[in-house]
GUVO-57537 format. One record per residue (C-alpha): x, y, z; residue number from 1; residue in one letter. Coordinates in Angstrom, 1 decimal. Layout:
BEGIN
X / Y / Z / NUM / a;
...
END
This chain:
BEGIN
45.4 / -8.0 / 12.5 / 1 / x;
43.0 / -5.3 / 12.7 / 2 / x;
43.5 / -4.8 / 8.6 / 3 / x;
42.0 / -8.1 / 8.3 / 4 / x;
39.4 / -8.2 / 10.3 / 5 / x;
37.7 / -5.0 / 9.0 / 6 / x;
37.5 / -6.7 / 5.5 / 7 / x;
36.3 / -9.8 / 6.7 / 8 / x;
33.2 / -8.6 / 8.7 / 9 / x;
32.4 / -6.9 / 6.1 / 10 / x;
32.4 / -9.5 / 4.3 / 11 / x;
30.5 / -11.8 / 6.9 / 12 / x;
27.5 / -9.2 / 6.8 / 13 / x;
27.2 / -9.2 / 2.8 / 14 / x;
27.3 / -13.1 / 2.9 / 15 / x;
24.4 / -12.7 / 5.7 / 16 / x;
22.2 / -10.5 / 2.9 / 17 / x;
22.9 / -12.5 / 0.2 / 18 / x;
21.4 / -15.9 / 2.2 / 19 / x;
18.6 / -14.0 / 3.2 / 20 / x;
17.9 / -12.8 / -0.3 / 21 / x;
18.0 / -15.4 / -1.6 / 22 / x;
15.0 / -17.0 / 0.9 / 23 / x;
13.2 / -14.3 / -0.4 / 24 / x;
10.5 / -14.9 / -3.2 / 25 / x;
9.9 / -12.9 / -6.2 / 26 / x;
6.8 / -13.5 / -7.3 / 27 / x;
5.6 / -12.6 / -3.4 / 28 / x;
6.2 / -9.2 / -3.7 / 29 / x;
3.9 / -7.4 / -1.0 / 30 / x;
1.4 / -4.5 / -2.9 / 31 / x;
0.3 / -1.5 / -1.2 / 32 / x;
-2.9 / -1.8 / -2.8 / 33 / x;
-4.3 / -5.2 / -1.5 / 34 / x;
-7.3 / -4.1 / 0.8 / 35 / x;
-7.3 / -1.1 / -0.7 / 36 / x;
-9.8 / 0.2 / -3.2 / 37 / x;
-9.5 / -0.6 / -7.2 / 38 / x;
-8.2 / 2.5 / -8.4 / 39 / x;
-10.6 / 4.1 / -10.4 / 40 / x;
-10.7 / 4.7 / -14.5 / 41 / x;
-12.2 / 5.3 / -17.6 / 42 / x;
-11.0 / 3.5 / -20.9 / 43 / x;
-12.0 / 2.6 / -24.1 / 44 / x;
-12.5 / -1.1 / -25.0 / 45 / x;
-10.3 / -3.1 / -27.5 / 46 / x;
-11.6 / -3.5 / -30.6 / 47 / x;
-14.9 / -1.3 / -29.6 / 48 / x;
-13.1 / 2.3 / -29.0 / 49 / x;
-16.1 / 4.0 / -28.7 / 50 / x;
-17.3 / 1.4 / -25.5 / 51 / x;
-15.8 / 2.5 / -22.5 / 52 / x;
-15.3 / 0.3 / -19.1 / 53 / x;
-14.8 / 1.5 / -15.4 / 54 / x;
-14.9 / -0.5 / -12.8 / 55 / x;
-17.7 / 1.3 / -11.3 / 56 / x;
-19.8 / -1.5 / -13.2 / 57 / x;
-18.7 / -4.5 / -11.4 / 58 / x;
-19.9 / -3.4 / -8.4 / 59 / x;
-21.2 / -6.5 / -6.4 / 60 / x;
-19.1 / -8.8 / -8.2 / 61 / x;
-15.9 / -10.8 / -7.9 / 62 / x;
-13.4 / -9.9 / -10.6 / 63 / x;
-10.5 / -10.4 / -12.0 / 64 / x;
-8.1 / -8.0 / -14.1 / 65 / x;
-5.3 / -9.8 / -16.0 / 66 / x;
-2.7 / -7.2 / -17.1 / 67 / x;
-1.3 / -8.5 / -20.5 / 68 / x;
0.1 / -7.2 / -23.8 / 69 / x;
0.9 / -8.7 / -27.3 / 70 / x;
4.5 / -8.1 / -26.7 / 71 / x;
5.1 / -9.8 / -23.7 / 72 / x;
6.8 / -13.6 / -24.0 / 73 / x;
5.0 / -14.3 / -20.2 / 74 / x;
1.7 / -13.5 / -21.0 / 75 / x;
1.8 / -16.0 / -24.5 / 76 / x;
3.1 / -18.3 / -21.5 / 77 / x;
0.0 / -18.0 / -19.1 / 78 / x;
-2.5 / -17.7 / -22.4 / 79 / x;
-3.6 / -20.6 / -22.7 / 80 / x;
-3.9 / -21.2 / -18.6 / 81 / x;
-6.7 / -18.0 / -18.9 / 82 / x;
-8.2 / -19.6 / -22.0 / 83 / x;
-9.4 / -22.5 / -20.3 / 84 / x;
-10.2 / -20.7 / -17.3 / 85 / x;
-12.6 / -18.9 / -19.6 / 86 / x;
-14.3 / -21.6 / -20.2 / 87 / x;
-15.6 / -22.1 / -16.8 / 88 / x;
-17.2 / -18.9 / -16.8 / 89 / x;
-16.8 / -18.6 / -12.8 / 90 / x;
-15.8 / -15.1 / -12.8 / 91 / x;
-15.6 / -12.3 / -15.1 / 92 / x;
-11.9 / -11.9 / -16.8 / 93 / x;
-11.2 / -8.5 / -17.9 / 94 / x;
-8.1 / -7.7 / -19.6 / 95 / x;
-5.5 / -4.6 / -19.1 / 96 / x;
-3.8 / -4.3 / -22.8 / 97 / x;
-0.6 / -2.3 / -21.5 / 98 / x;
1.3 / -0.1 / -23.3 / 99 / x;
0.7 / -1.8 / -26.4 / 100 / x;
-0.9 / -0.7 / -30.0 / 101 / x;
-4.1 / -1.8 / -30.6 / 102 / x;
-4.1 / -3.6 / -33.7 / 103 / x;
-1.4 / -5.2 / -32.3 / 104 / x;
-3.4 / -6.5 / -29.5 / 105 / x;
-6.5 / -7.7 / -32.1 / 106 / x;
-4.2 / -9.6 / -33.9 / 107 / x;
-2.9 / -11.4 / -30.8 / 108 / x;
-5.8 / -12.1 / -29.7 / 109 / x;
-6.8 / -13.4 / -32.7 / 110 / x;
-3.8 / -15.3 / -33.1 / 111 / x;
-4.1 / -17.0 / -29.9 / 112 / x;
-8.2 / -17.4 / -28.9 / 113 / x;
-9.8 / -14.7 / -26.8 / 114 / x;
-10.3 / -15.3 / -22.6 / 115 / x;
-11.8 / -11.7 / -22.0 / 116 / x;
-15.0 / -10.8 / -21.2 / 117 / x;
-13.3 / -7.9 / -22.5 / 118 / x;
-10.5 / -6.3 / -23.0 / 119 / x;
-9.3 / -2.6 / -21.7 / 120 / x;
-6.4 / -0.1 / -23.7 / 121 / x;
-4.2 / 1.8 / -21.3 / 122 / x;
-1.8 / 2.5 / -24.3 / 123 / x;
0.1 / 5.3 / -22.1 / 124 / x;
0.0 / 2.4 / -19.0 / 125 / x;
-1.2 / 5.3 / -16.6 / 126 / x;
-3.4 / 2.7 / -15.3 / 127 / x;
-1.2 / 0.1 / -15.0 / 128 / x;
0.9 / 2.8 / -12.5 / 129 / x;
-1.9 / 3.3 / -10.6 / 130 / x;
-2.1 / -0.6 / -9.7 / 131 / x;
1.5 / -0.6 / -9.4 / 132 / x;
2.1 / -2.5 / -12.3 / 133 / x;
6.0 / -2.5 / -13.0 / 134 / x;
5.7 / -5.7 / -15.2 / 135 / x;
3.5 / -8.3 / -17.3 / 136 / x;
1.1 / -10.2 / -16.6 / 137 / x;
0.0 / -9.5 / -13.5 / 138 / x;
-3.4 / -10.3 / -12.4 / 139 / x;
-6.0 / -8.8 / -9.7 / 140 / x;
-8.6 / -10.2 / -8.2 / 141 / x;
-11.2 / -7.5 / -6.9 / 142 / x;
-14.2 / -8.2 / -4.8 / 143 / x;
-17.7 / -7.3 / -4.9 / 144 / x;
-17.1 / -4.0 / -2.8 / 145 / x;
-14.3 / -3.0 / -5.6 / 146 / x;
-11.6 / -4.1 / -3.0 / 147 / x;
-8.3 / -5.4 / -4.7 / 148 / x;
-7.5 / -8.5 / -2.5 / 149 / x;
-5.4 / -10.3 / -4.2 / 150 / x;
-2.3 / -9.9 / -7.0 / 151 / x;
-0.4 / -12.2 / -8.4 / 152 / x;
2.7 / -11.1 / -10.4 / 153 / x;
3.9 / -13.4 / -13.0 / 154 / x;
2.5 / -15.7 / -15.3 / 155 / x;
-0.9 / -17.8 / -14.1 / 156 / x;
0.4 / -21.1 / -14.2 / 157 / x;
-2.6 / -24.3 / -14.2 / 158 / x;
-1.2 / -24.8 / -10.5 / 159 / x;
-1.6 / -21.2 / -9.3 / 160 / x;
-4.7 / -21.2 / -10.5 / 161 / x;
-6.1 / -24.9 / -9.6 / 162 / x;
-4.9 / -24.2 / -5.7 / 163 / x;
-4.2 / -20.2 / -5.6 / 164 / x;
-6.6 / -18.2 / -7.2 / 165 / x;
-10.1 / -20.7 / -7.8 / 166 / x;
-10.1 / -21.2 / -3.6 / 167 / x;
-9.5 / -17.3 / -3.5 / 168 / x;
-11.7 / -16.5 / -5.4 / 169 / x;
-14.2 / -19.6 / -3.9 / 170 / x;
-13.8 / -17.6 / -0.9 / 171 / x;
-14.6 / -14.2 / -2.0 / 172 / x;
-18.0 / -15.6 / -3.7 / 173 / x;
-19.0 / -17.1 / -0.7 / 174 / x;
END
């Protein structure tokens, strides 16, 4: 009897993590760095290598970061999402080109229309570790005080946005 029921509690308690994984939601994945300040960087700009950005100069402003690449099947997913979003002009969109060659990223964005104010190269991703990127897109809204409050893993989709991140960010700008 008591060859059984070892094996079969086990069992219970690995059927009681699975349920509860599976309530769990992926694109929900805590950060560390919500309510904590934007790291802090230097790169050049795509397509003006001499330009550099830091986030220094979006100080008393609400903005967001949108972490893409030219090789990622996701972001071609949320591009045209961001493209119209663009269009509205309610908040500057800057773009993290990650790990990704730069002609690359030209030609993509040429390929596919252009939602960036502008667009940053972290071709060794050291700042994309320093958000806690571990995948693409992700997004980051950052307020006026250079607070991240808000990350979004995953493709933007035109609900996310609509009732996620334009109240957010509706919010933020007061």
């Amino acid at each position: 009897m008591k060859r059984y029921l070892t094996p079969l509690i086990i069992f219970i308690v690995l059927l009681i993590f699975l349920g509860l994984g599976l309530q769990l939601k992926p694109r929900e994945v805590p950060s560390p760095f919500i309510g904590k300040p934007a790291p802090t960087f230097s790169l050049p700009i795509l397509g003006n290598e001499t330009s550099y950005f830091s986030p220094e100069q979006m100080k008393g402003k609400v903005w967001v970061l949108n972490v893409w690449a030219s090789w990622c099947v996701a972001c071609r997913e949320e591009h045209p999402v961001l493209l119209e979003w663009s269009k509205k002009q309610n908040v500057p969109l800057l773009g993290l080109d990650y790990k990704d060659k730069p002609l690359d990223a030209l030609a993509w964005l040429k390929q596919f229309g252009n939602p960036y104010q502008l667009s940053l190269m972290d071709q060794k991703g050291s700042v994309g570790i320093d958000y806690g990127v571990y995948g693409v897109p992700e997004t980051f809204i950052i307020d006026q005080n250079g607070i991240i409050r808000y990350k979004h893993i995953g493709p933007i989709t035109p609900k996310i946005l609509e009732e996620t991140l334009l109240p957010f960010i509706g919010k933020l700008n007061g």
